[in-house]
ZAGULO-888319 format. One line per 2 residues: for each residue x, y, z negated of C-alpha. Coordinates in Angstrom, 3 decimals. Layout:
BEGIN
X/Y/Z ~ ...
//
This chain:
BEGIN
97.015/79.840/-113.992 ~ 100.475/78.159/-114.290
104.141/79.712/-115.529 ~ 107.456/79.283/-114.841
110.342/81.353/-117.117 ~ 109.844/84.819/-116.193
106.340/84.451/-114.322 ~ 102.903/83.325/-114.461
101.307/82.008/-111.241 ~ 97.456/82.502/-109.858
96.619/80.624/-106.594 ~ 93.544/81.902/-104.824
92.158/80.336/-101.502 ~ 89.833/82.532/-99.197
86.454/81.586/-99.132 ~ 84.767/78.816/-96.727
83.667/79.979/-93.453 ~ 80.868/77.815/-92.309
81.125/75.591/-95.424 ~ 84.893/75.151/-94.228
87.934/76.026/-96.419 ~ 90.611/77.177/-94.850
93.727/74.863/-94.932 ~ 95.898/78.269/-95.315
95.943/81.191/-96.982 ~ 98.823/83.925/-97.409
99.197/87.127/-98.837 ~ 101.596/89.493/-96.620
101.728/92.400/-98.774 ~ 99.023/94.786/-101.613
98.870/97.845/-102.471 ~ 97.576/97.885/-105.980
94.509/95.761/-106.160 ~ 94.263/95.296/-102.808
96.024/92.846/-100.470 ~ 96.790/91.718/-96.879
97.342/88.707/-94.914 ~ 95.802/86.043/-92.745
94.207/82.497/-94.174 ~ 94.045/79.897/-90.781
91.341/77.587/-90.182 ~ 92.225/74.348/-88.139
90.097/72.402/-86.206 ~ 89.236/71.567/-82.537
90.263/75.196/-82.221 ~ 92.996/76.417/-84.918
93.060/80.386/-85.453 ~ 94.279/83.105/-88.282
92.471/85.670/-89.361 ~ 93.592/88.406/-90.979
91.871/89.918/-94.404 ~ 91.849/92.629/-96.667
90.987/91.429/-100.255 ~ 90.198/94.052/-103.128
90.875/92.048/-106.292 ~ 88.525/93.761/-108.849
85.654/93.484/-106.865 ~ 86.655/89.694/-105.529
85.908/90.679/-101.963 ~ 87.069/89.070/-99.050
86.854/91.444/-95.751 ~ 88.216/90.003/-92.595
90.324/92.010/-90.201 ~ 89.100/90.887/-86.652
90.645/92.475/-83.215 ~ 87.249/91.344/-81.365
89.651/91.097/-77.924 ~ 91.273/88.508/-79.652
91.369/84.857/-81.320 ~ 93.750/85.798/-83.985
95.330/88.148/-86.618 ~ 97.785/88.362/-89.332
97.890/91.337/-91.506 ~ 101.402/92.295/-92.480
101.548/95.709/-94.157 ~ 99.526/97.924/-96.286
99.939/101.379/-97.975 ~ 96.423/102.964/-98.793
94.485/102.988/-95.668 ~ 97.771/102.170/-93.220
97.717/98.923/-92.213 ~ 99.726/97.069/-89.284
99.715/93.774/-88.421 ~ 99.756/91.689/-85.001
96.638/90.145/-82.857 ~ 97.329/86.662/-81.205
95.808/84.596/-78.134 ~ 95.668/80.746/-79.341
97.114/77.657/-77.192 ~ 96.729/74.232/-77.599
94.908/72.969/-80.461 ~ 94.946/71.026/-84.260
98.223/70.464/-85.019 ~ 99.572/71.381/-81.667
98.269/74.669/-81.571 ~ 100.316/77.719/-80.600
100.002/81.362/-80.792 ~ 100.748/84.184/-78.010
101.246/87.498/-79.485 ~ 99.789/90.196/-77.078
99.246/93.270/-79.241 ~ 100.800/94.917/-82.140
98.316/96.869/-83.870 ~ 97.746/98.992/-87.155
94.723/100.839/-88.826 ~ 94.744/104.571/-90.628
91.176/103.351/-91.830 ~ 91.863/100.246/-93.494
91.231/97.973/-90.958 ~ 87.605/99.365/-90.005
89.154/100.090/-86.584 ~ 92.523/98.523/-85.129
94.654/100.816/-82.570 ~ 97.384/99.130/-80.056
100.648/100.239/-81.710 ~ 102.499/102.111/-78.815
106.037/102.581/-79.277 ~ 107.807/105.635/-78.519
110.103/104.609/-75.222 ~ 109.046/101.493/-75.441
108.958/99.619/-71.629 ~ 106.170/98.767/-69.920
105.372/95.016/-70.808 ~ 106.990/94.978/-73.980
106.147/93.438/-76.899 ~ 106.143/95.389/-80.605
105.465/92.978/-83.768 ~ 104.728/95.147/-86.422
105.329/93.320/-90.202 ~ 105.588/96.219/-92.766
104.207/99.400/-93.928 ~ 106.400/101.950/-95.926
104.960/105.916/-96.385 ~ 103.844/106.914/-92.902
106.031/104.258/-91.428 ~ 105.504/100.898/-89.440
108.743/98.481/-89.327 ~ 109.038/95.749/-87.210
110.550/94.148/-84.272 ~ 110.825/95.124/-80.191
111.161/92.778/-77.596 ~ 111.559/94.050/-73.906
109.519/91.398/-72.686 ~ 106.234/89.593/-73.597
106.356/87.297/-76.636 ~ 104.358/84.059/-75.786
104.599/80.241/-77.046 ~ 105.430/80.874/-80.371
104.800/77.881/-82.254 ~ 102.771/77.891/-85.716
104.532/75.504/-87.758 ~ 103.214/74.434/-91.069
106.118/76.414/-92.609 ~ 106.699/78.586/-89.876
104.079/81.420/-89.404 ~ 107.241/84.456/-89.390
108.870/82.638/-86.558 ~ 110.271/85.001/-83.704
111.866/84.126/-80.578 ~ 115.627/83.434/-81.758
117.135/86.352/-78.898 ~ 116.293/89.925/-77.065
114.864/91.436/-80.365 ~ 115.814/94.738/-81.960
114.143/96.203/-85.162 ~ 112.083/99.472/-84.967
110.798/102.187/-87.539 ~ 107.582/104.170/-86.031
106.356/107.239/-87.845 ~ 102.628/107.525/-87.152
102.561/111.284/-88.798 ~ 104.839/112.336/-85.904
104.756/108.809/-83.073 ~ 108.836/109.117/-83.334
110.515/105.666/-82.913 ~ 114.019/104.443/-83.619
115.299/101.800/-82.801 ~ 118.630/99.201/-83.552
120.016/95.855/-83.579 ~ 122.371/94.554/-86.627
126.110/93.803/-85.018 ~ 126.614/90.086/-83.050
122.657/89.493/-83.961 ~ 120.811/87.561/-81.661
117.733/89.015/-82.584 ~ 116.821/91.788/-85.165
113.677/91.731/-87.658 ~ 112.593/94.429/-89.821
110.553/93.666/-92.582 ~ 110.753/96.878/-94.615
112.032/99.941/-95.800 ~ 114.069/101.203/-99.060
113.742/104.610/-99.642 ~ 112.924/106.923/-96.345
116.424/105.424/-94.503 ~ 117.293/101.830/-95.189
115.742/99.134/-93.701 ~ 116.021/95.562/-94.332
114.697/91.921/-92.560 ~ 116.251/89.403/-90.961
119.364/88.847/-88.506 ~ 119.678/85.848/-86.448
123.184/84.394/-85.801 ~ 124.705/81.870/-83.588
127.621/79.881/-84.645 ~ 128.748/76.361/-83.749
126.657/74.569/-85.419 ~ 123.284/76.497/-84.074
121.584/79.614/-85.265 ~ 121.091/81.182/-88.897
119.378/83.650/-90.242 ~ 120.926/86.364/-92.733
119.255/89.160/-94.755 ~ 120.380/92.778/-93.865
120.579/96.210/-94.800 ~ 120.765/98.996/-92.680
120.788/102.693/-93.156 ~ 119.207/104.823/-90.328
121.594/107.740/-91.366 ~ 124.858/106.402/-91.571
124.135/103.155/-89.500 ~ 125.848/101.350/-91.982
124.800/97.648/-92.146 ~ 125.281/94.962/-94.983
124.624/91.717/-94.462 ~ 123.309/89.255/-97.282
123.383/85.592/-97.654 ~ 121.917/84.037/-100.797
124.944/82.605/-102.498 ~ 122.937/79.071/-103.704
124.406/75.480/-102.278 ~ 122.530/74.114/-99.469
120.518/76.971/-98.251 ~ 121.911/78.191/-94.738
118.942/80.558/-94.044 ~ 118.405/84.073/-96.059
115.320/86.369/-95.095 ~ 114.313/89.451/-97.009
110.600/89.964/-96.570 ~ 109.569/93.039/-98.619
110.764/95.297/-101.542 ~ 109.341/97.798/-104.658
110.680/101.377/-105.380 ~ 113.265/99.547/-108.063
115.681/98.654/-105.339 ~ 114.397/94.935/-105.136
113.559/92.527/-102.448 ~ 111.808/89.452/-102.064
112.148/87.203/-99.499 ~ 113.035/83.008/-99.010
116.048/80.916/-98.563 ~ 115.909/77.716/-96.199
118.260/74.987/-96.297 ~ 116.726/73.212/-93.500
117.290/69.925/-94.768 ~ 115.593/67.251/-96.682
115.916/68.364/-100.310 ~ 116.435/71.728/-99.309
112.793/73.253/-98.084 ~ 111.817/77.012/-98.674
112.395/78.446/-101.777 ~ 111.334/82.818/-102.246
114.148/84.423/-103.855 ~ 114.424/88.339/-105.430
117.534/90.650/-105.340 ~ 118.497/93.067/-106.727
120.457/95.394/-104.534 ~ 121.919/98.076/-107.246
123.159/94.664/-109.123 ~ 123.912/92.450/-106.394
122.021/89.115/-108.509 ~ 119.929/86.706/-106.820
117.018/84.691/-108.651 ~ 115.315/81.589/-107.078
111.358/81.633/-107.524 ~ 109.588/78.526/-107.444
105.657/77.906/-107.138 ~ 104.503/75.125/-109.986
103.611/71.921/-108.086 ~ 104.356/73.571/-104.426
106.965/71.950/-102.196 ~ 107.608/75.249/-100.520
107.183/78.935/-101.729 ~ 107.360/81.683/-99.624
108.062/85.336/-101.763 ~ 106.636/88.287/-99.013
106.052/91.446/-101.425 ~ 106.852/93.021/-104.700
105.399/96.076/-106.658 ~ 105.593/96.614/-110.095
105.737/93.224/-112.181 ~ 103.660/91.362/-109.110
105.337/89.070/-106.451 ~ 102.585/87.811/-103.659
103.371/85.278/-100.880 ~ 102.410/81.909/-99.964
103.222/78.318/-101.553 ~ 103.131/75.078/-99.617
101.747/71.938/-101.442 ~ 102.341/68.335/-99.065
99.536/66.397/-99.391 ~ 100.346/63.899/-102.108
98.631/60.246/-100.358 ~ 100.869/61.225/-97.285
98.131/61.786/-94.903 ~ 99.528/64.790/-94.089
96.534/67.129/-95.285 ~ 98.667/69.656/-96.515
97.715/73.023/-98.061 ~ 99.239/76.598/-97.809
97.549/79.069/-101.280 ~ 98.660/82.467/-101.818
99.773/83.379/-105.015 ~ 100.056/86.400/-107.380
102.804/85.594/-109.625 ~ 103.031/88.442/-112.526
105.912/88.799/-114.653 ~ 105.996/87.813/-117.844
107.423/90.340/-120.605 ~ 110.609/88.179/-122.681
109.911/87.869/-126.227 ~ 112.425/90.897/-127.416
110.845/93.065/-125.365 ~ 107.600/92.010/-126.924
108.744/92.125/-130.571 ~ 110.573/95.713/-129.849
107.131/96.501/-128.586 ~ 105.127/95.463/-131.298
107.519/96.968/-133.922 ~ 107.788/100.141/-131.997
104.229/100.428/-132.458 ~ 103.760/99.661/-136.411
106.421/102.164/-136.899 ~ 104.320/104.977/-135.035
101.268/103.544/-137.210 ~ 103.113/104.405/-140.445
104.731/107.889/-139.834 ~ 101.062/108.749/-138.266
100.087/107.544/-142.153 ~ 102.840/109.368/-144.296
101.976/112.248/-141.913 ~ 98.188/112.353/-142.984
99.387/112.033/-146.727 ~ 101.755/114.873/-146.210
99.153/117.356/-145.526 ~ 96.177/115.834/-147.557
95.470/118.905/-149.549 ~ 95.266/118.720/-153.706
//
C-alpha cells in the first residue's frame, strides 16, 4: 500500500497461469467489490484475457470467448458486462490484435452474446467499452477493425478515422448513434446521467492528430469539448465517471518527459486534478465510484532491459484531516447529549 495527497494506492497482479505471471494487468471498470478487465500474458504467443475479480472473496474468474484468442472486459453494472473478443497476430513484442466481435454478458460473463447493433451494416465492427444502467457505450465502425497494434501503453488504441460513438439499450435493442463535429473518429466511453455521453474525439490539425475529451447530450445534441488545461499534454481522454458528475480518464503529452498521466474532473466545477501512481512511469485512471479510482500503472523496468510491468491499482481516497477532526468531534458531541439525556430521566 502506498499514498499520494488525497489517495492511497493498492497494486494487485492476477495470478500465474502455468507458474507464469502475467506481465499486465488492468482494471477497466467495478461495480462494488467486483471488477473487470483483461491481464496479458506474453510469450511465443502474446494474448489478453479478460477477468472478473470479486475482491472479498480474492477470486480471480477469467472471461474466455472459446472462438477466440483474446478478451478485454470493459464494463460492468451487476450482471451486465460488455467487452470485446480479439484474434492475435504476430507475436512477443510484435504481436497485434484483430478485433472481430463485440460482445456483452446479462449473466456475468458465464455466457458471452455477439453485441448486434440496431442498423448496424453488415461487416461492421461495434467495440463496446462501458456499461451504464441497461446501456452499452462504445464505438461503430462501418468496416472491420483489424491490425490494431498492442502497444505497451496503448491497449485503448482505435483506428484514428470512420468511427462514430453508439449507446445500445439491451432492455429494448434501440441504438443511437453520433459523431462529435470535425472528429475523425468518435469514442464513447460512458454515460452521465441517462443522456450525456462522454469519450474521446480524435482531431487532425497541422501538426498530426489529437485526441480531446467530450461531452455530448443525446437530447439536445449539444457537445463540449475538453482539453486538460496542464503544459505539455496534447492528448485528453475521459475514460469513465461516478453519479457525482466526475470523470476519470489520462492526459498524454507524447513526448519524453511527458508520458501518461490519469486525471479527474469535475464537470459541475470545471477543475482538473493530475493522479499519479507511486513509483509508476505511466498511470492510466479508467473508473470511479464512490471514493475508489481503478486503472492501470506502468512501471519501466529499472536495469533497462526492457521487462516492463503494467499492475492495476485501486487507489481509495483518503479523508483530509478537517474532515476527520469534524468527524471525530461530531461524534463525542452525540456521546455526551446521549449522557446528559440518560441523567435527565434517571428517576430519584
Amino acid at each position: 500500500m502506498a499514498q499520494t495527497e488525497g489517495w492511497s494506492w493498492e497494486f494487485l497482479r492476477a495470478p500465474s497461469s502455468n507458474n507464469v505471471l502475467p506481465i499486465e494487468t488492468t482494471f477497466e471498470d467495478f461495480d462494488g467489490a467486483t471488477y473487470v478487465g483483461r491481464y496479458r500474458f506474453e510469450g511465443a504467443t502474446s494474448y489478453n484475457r479478460g477477468f472478473r475479480f470479486d475482491r472479498t472473496s480474492d477470486t480471480w474468474t477469467s472471461i474466455h470467448d472459446s472462438g477466440f484468442e483474446g478478451e478485454v472486459v470493459y464494463g460492468i453494472r451487476g450482471n451486465l458486462l460488455a467487452g470485446e473478443s480479439q484474434v492475435v497476430e504476430g507475436s512477443g513484442n510484435q504481436a497485434y490484435y484483430s478485433v472481430y466481435n463485440g460482445f456483452f454478458s446479462t449473466n456475468g460473463g458465464a455466457t458471452l452474446s455477439p453485441l448486434v447493433l440496431n442498423g448496424a451494416a453488415n461487416g461492421s465492427t461495434a467495440i463496446p467499452t462501458g456499461v451504464s444502467g441497461s446501456k452499452i457505450v462504445g464505438t461503430y465502425f462501418t468496416n472491420a477493425v483489424t491490425a490494431l497494434q498492442v502497444a505497451e501503453r496503448g491497449w485503448h488504441d482505435r483506428p484514428n478515422t470512420g468511427g462514430m460513438g453508439f449507446v445500445h439499450d439491451t432492455a429494448n435493442s434501440q441504438t443511437q448513434y453520433f459523431s462529435i463535429s470535425n472528429a475523425q473518429t468518435t469514442e464513447a466511453w460512458g454515460m452521465l446521467g441517462n443522456s450525456v455521453v462522454f469519450g474521446q474525439a480524435s482531431f487532425n490539425n497541422p501538426t498530426g492528430l489529437y485526441s480531446a475529451g467530450f461531452l455530448y447530450d443525446l437530447t439536445t445534441q449539444n457537445e463540449t469539448i475538453l482539453q486538460a488545461p496542464f503544459q505539455g499534454y496534447a492528448d485528453t481522454s475521459f475514460y469513465g465517471s461516478d453519479d457525482e458528475g466526475r470523470i476519470v480518464g489520462v492526459v498524454d503529452g507524447n513526448t519524453a518527459g511527458h508520458g501518461v498521466r490519469g486525471v479527474l474532473y469535475y464537470v459541475a466545477t470545471q477543475h482538473w486534478e493530475l493522479l499519479d501512481a507511486p513509483g509508476a512511469t505511466d498511470t492510466w485512471a479508467l473508473s470511479i465510484h464512490g471514493d475508489q479510482i481503478v486503472g492501470s500503472a506502468f512501471f519501466a523496468d529499472p536495469t533497462g532491459a526492457g521487462q516492463y510491468r503494467v499492475e492495476g491499482f485501486i487507489a481509495t481516497a483518503i479523508p483530509e484531516p478537517s474532515s476527520t477532526v469534524l468527524l471525530f468531534v461530531g461524534l463525542v458531541s452525540l456521546l455526551f447529549a446521549a449522557r446528559a439525556k440518560a441523567r435527565a430521566i434517571r428517576p430519584l
